[in-house]
C-alpha positions in Angstrom: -10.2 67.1 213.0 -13.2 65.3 213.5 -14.9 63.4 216.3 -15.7 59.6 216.1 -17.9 57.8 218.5 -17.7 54.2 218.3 -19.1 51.6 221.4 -16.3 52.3 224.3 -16.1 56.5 223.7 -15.5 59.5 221.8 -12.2 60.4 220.0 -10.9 63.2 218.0 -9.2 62.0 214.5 -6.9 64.0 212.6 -5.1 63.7 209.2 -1.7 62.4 209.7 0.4 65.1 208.0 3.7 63.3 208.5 2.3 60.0 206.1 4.3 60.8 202.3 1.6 58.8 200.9 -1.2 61.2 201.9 -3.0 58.6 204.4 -3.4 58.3 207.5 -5.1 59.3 210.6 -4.1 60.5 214.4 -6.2 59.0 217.2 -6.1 61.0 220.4 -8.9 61.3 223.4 -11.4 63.9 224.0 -8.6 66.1 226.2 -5.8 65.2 224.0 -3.7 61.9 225.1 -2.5 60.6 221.8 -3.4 56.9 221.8 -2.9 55.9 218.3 -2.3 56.2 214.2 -3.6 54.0 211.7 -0.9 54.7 208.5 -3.1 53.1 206.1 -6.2 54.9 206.3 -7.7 57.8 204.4 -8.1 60.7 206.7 -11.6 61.2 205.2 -12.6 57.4 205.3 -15.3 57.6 208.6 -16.5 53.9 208.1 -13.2 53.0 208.0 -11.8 54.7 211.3 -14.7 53.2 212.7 -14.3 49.6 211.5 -10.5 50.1 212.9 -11.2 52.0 216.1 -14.0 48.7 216.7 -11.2 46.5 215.4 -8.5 47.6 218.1 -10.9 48.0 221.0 -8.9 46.2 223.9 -5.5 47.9 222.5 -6.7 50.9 222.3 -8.3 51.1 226.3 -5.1 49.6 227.6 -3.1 52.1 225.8 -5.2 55.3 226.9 -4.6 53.8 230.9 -1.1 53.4 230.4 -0.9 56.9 229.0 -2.8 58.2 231.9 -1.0 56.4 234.7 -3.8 53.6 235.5 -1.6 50.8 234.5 
């Protein structure tokens, strides 16, 4: 697991061990709430997450207040 800052917070990554092709990655927030997996991303690719995470800004906020009941 590893955590990635980018402009709008901090999230913890992880390796998607479900993927068959070995990529991958988990998004979820600092206390846990998953909010999203990339399937087509190297778990160890930082620059990459980033770009994506950057990429996916707006999606990414609305999903985390949906999941926490702000929506």
């Amino acid at each position: 697991m590893a955590q990635i800052n980018v402009s709008f917070g901090t999230y913890n990554v992880t390796r998607d061990t479900d993927n068959v092709e070995g990529k991958g990655v988990k998004v979820s927030t600092m206390d846990g709430i998953p909010v999203y997996a990339y399937a087509k991303i190297d778990w160890w690719n930082t620059d990459a997450i980033v770009e994506a995470l950057e990429r996916d800004k707006d999606k990414l906020i609305q999903f985390e207040k949906r999941k926490r009941g702000m929506n």
